[in-house]
Backbone bond lengths (Angstrom), bond angles and torsions (degrees), N, CA, C in turn:
res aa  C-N    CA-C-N  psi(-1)  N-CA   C-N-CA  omega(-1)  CA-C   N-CA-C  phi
1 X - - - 1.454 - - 1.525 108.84 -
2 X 1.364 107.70 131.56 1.396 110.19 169.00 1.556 116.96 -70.60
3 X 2.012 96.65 164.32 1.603 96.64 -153.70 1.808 77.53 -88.35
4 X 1.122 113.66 -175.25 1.591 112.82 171.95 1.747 125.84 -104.16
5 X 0.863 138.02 172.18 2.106 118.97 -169.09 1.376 83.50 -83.34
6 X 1.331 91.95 148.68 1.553 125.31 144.13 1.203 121.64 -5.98
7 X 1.281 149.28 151.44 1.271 153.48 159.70 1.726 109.40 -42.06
8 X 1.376 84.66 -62.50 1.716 94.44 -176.74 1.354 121.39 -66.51
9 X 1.767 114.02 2.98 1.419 107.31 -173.02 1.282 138.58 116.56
10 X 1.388 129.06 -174.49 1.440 100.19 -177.10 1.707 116.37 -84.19
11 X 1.219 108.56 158.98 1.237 102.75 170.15 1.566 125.45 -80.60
12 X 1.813 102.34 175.44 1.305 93.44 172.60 1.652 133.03 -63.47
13 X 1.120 102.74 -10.18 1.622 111.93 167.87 1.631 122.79 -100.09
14 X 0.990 105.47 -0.25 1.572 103.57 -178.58 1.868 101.79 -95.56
15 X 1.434 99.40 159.25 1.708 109.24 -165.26 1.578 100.97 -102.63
16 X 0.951 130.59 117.14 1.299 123.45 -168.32 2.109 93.51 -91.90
17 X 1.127 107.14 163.52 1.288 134.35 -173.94 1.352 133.15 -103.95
18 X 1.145 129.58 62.06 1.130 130.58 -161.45 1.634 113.10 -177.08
19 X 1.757 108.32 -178.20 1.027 119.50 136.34 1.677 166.42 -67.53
20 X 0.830 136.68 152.74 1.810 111.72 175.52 1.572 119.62 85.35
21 X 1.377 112.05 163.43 1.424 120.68 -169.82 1.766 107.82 -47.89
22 X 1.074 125.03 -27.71 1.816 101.30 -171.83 1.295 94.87 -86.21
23 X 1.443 144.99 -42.96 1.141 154.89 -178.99 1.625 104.10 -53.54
24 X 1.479 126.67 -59.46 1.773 116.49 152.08 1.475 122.58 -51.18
25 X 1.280 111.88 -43.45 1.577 101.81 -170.97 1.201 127.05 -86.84
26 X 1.538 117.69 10.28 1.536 125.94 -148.01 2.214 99.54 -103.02
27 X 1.216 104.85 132.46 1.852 101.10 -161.57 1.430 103.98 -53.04
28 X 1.874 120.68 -26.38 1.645 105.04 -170.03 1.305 74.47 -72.05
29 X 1.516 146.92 -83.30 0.926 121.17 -139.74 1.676 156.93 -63.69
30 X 1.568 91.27 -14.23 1.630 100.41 135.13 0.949 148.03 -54.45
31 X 1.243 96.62 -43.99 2.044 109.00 166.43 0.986 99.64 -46.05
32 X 1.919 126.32 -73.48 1.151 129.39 -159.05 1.641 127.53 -50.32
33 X 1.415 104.44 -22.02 1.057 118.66 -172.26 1.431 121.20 -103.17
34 X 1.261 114.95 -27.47 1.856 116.11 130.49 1.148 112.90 -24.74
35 X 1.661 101.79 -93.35 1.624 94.42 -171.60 1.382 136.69 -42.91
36 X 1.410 111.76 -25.83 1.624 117.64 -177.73 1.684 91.45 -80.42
37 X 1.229 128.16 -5.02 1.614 107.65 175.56 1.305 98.16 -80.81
38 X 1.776 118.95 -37.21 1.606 103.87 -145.93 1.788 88.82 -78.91
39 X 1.505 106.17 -19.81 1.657 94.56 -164.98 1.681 100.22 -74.18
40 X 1.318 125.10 -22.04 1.430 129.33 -171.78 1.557 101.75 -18.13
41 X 1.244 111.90 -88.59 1.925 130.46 -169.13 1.451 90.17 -41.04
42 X 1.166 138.13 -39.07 1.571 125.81 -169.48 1.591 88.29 -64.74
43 X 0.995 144.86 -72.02 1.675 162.25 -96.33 1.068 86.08 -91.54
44 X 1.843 101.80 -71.62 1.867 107.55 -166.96 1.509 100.76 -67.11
45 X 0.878 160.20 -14.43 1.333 157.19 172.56 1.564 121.39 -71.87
46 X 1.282 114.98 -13.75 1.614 132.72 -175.60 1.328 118.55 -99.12
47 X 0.935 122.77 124.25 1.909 121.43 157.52 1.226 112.49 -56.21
48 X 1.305 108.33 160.11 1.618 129.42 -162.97 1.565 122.15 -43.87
49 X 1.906 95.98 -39.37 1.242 94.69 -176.23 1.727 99.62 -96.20
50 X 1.389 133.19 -15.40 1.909 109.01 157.59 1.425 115.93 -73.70
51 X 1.287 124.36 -0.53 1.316 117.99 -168.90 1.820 100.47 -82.12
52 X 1.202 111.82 -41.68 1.608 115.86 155.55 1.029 135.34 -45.92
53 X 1.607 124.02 -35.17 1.325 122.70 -160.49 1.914 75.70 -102.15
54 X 1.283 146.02 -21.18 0.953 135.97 164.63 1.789 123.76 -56.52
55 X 1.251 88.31 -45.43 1.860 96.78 168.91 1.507 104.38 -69.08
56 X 1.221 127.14 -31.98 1.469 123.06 174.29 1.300 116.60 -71.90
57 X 1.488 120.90 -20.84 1.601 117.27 -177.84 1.286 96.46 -87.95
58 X 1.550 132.17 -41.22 1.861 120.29 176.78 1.178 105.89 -52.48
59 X 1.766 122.57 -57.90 1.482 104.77 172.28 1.090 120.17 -25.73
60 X 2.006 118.28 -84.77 0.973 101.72 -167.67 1.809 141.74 -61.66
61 X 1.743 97.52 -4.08 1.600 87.51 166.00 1.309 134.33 -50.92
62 X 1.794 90.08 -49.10 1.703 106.27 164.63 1.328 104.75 -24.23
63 X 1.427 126.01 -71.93 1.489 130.75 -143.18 1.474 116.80 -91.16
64 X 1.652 101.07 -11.32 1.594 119.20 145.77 1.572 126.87 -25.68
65 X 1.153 75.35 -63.01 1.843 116.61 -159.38 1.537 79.24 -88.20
66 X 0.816 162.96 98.94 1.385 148.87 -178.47 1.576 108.34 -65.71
67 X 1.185 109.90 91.80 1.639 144.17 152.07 1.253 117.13 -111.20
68 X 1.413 107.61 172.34 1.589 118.21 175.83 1.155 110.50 -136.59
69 X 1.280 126.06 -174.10 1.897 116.13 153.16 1.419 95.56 -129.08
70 X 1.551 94.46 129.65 1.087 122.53 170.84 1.709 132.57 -93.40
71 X 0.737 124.37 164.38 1.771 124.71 158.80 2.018 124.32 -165.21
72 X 0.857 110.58 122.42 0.981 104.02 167.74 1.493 148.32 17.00
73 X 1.063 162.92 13.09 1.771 131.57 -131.00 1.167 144.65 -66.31
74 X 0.980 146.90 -170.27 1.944 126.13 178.70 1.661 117.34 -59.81
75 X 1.516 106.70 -24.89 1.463 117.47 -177.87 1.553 109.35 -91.68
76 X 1.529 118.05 -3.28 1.409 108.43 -179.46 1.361 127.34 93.57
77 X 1.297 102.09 2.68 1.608 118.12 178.98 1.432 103.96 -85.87
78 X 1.104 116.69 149.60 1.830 132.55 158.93 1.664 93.06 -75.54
79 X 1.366 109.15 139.78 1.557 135.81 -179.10 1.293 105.94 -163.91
80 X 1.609 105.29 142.50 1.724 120.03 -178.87 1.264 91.31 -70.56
81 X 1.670 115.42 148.71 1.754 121.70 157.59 1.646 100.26 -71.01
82 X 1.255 95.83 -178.19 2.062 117.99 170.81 1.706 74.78 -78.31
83 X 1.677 86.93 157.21 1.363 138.07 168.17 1.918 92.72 -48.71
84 X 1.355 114.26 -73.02 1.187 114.93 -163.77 1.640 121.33 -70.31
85 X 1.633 101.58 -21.81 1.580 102.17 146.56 1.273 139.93 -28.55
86 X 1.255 84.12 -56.93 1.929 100.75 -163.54 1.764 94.58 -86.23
87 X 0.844 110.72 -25.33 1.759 98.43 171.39 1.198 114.07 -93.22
88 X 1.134 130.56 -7.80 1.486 129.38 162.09 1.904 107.20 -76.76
89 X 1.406 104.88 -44.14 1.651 96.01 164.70 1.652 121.15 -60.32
90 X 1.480 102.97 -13.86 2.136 101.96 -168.14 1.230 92.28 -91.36
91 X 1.595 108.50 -16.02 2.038 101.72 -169.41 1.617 94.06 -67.77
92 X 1.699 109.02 -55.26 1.494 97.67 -157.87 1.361 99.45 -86.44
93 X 0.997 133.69 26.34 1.769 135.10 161.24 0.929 97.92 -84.59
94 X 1.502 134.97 -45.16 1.745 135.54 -175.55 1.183 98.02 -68.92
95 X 1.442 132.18 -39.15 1.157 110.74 -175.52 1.626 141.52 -88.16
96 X 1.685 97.30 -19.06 1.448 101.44 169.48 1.463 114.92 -22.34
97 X 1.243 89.33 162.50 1.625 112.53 164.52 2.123 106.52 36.89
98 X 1.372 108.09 43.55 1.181 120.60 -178.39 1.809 104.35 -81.47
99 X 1.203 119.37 159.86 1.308 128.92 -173.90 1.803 106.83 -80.25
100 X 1.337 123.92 129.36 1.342 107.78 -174.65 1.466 97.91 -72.76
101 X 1.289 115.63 155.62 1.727 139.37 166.00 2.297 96.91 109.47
102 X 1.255 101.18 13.14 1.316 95.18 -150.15 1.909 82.92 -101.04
């Protein structure tokens, strides 16, 4: 079981979850979003089933780097997402800014 953030929040390595300016401006999430550029050319270059184990290696950079992804909950607390969350957010991080017809 994961430990839970800080009082004060997420850290600078954790990926926050969401929409909107703190969710862009926040340092994991730059990081994160680096790396999903450099992995881009890997991504589109893979079949269905490496394109996963590719969203699974950004995850685990995150957790490299010791971050998490976080989001919110209805009460306002910071809480880790599921496992399959956070790779469903690295899928469409790989995919931003994709070429249309692709």
């Amino acid at each position: 079981m994961s430990l839970p953030p800080p009082a004060g929040g997420p850290t600078g390595a954790d990926v926050i979850c969401g929409r909107g300016g703190k969710a862009n401006t926040h340092e994991g999430n730059k990081m994160f979003r680096d790396e999903a550029r450099r992995l881009k050319d890997w991504y589109e270059s893979s079949s269905k089933s490496e394109k996963y184990a590719v969203s699974a290696f950004l995850v685990d950079f995150v957790k490299r780097n010791g971050g998490r992804f976080l989001a919110r909950s209805a009460g306002g607390k910071w809480e880790e997402v599921d496992p399959d969350d956070a790779r469903k957010k690295a899928s469409q991080a790989l995919r931003e800014g994709r070429k249309a017809g692709r």
